[in-house]
N, C-alpha and C positions, 0 to 999 in steps of 0.2 A: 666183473669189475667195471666199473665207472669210467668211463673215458672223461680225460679232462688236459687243457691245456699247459705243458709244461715251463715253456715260454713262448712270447713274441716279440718279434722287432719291435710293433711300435710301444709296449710299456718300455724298452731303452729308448726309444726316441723321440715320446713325448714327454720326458720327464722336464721335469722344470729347474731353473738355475743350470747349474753347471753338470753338465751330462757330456760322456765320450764322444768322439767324432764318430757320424753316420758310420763312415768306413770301417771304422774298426767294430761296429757293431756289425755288418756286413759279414766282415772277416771271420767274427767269433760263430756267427752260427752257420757259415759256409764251412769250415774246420770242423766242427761237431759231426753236420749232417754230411759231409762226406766221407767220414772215416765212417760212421754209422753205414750206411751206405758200402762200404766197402768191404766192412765185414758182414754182409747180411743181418743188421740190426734191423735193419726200418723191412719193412711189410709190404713196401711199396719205392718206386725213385720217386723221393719227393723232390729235390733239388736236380735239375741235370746241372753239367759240370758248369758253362757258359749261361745258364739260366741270372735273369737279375731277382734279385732277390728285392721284396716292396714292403711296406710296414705288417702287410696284411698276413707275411709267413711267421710260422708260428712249429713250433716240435709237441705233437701231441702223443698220447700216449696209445693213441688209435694206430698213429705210424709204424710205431716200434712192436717189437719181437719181445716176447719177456726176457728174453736176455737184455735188447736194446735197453729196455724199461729201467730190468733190475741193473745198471753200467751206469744210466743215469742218476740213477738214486744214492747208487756209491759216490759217483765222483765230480758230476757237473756242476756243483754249488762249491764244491772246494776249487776246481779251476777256473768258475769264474772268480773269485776273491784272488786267484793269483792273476787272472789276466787285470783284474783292476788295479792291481798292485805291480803291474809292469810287466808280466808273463806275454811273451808274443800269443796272437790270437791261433796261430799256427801249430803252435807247441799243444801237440796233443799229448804228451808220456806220460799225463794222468790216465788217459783216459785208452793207451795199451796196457799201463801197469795192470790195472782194476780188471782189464779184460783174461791177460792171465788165469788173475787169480777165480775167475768166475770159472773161467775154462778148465780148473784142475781138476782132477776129479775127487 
């Protein structure tokens, strides 16, 4: 498989006109990569807990675990449209539901 960039900070935060506050753009991908992270998705710590996070961080798919990958693929594009839509960046219970269901046998 192809390794390829899933997202990064800075296409949120160079966008033009009216774009979220830094922080919550922070928030959203510190929530992702530490639940990632805490179930053994990512391949590596990419984020430590206190680490700043800069435009230059980014979630590839070089990181993640094929589970990680396949978790992504189910559910991170429908939580971000809820986090856009007012979803706290913190509220992951997309992103255990999906893990469930990967985990069933």
């Amino acid at each position: 498989m192809e390794h390829f960039i899933i997202d990064q900070v800075q296409w949120h935060t160079e966008v033009e006109g009216d774009r979220e506050p830094t922080e919550k753009i922070h928030r959203r991908f510190r929530s992702v990569i530490m639940f990632l992270q805490k179930h053994q998705l990512t391949k590596r710590i990419i984020l430590k807990e206190k680490e700043e996070i800069t435009n230059e961080f980014a979630i590839s798919t070089e990181d993640l675990t094929e589970t990680g990958f396949e978790l992504m693929k189910l559910c991170y594009s429908k939580w971000l449209k809820q986090v856009d839509k007012g979803l706290s960046p913190e509220d992951i219970t997309l992103f255990e539901k999906a893990l469930l269901k990967l985990n069933k046998p």
